[in-house]
C-alpha positions as CSV (number, residue, x, y, z in Angstrom):
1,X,7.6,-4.9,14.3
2,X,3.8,-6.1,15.2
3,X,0.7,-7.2,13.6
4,X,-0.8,-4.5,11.5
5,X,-2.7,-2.0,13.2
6,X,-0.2,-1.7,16.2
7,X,1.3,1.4,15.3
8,X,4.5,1.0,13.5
9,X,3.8,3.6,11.0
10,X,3.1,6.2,13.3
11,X,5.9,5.5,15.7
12,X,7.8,5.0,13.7
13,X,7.7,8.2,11.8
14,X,8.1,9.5,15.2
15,X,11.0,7.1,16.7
16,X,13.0,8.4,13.2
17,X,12.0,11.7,13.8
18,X,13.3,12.2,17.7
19,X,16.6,10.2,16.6
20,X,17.3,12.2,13.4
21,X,17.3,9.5,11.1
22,X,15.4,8.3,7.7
23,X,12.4,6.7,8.0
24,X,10.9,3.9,5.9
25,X,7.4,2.3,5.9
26,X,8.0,-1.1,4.5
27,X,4.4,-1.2,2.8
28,X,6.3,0.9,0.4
29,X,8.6,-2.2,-0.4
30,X,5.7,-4.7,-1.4
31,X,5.3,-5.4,-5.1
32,X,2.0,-4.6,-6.5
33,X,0.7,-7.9,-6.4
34,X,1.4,-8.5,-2.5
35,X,-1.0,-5.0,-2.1
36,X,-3.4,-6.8,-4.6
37,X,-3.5,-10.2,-2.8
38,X,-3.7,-8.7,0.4
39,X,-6.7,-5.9,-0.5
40,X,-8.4,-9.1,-2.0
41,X,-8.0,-10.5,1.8
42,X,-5.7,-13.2,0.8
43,X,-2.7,-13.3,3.4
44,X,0.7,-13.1,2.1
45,X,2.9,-16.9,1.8
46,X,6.6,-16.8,2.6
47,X,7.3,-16.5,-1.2
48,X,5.2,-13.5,-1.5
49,X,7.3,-12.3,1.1
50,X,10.5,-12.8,-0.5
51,X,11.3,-10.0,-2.4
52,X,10.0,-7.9,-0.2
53,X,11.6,-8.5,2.8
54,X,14.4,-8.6,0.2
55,X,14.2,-5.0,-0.6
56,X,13.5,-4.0,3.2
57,X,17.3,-5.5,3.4
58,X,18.6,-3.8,1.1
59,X,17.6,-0.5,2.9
60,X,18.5,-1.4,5.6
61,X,22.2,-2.2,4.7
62,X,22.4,1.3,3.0
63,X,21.7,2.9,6.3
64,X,24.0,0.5,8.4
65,X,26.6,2.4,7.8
66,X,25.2,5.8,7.5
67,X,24.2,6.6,11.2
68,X,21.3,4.0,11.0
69,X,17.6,4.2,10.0
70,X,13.9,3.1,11.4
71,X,11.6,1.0,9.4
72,X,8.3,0.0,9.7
73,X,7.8,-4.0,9.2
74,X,5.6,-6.7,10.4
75,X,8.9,-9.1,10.8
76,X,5.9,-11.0,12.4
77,X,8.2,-14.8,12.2
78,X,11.9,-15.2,13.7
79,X,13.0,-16.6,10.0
80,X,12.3,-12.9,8.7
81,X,14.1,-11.3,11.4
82,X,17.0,-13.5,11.0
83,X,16.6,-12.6,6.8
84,X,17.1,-8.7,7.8
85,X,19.3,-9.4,10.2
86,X,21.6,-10.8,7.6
87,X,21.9,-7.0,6.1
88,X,22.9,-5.2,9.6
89,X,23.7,-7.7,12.3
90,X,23.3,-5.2,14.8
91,X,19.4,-4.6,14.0
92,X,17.4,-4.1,17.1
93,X,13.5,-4.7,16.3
94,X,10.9,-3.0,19.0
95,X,7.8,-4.9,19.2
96,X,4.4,-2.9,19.1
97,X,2.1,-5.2,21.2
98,X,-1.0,-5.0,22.9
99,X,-4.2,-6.8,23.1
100,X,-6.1,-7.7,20.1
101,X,-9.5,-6.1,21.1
102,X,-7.3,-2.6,21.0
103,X,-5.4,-3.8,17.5
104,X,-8.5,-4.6,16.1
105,X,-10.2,-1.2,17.0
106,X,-7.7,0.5,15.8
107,X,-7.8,-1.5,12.8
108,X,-11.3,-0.7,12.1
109,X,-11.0,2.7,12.7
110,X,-8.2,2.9,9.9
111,X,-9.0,4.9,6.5
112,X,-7.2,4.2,3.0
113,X,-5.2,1.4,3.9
114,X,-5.1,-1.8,1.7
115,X,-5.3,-4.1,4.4
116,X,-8.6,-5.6,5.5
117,X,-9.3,-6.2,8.9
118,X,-10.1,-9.6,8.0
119,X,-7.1,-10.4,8.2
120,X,-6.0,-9.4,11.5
121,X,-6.3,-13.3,13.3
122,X,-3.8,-14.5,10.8
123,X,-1.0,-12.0,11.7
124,X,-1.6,-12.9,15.4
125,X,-1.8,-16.5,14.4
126,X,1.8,-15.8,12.6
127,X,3.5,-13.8,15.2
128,X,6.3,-15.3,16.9
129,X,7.5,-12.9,19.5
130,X,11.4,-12.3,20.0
131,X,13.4,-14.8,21.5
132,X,15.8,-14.3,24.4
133,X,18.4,-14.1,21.8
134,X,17.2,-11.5,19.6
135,X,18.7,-8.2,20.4
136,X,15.0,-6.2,20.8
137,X,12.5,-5.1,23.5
138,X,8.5,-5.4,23.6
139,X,6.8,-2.2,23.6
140,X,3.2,-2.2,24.6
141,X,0.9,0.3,22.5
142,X,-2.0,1.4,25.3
143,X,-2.0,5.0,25.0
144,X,-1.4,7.8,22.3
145,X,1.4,8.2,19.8
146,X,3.3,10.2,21.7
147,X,3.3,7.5,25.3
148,X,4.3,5.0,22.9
149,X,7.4,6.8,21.2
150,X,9.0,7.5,24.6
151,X,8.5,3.6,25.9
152,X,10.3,3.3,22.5
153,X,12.6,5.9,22.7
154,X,13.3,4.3,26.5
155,X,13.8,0.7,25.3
156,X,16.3,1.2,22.7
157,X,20.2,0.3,23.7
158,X,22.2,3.6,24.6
């Protein structure tokens, strides 16, 4: 989980990669008219969010019971961790985090994604970080890829 441009896609990929399971990027999951709203730098509302978060569930159950999965997803407010929670009550989230200068370059520096920098403020303005209660662990993104798989790989329950 994190605000776009914190590296979810890419560690996740690898986090799924190193554990042997599926991966899924959750950008996948969003209706044409979310990636049309969003390109137009409107930001999503919670019913825009709906079925997609919906769908991300849906996956997820599948995998609960087949040896687990990692998915890439924003799952920037506590109500939409508690909506994929519902599918696998076991879901641990790691939260990509790091300053928003370094978000924001590495925003800018992103090619061919449909989400516009301008939009960056309103998912930090949206984040609500994980409560004491939410089975997770904050991950902070300084560093390559590679740094920021192991901290992931290290903060994951054994």
């Amino acid at each position: 989980m994190g605000v776009s441009g914190s590296g979810k896609s890419t560690v996740g990929g690898l986090l799924a990669e190193r554990l042997g399971v599926p991966y899924a990027e959750a950008d996948d999951f969003h209706p044409p008219a979310n990636i049309a709203k969003m390109s137009a730098g409107h930001a999503l509302d919670d019913a825009d969010r709906a079925p997609w978060l919906d769908a991300i569930a849906a996956w997820i159950a599948e995998r609960d019971g087949l040896g687990g999965g990692v998915v890439s997803c924003s799952a920037l407010r506590r109500r939409y961790r508690d909506r994929l929670r519902q599918a696998a009550p076991g879901l641990f989230f790691l939260h990509l985090d790091g300053p928003r200068a370094l978000i924001a370059a590495r925003l800018a520096a992103r090619l061919g994604h449909f989400m516009p920098s301008g939009l960056l403020d309103s998912q930090f303005d949206a984040l609500e970080p994980l409560d004491a209660d939410e089975a997770g662990a904050v991950v902070t993104v300084d560093g390559g890829p590679e740094r920021i798989t192991a901290r992931a790989l290290a903060a994951l329950p054994h």
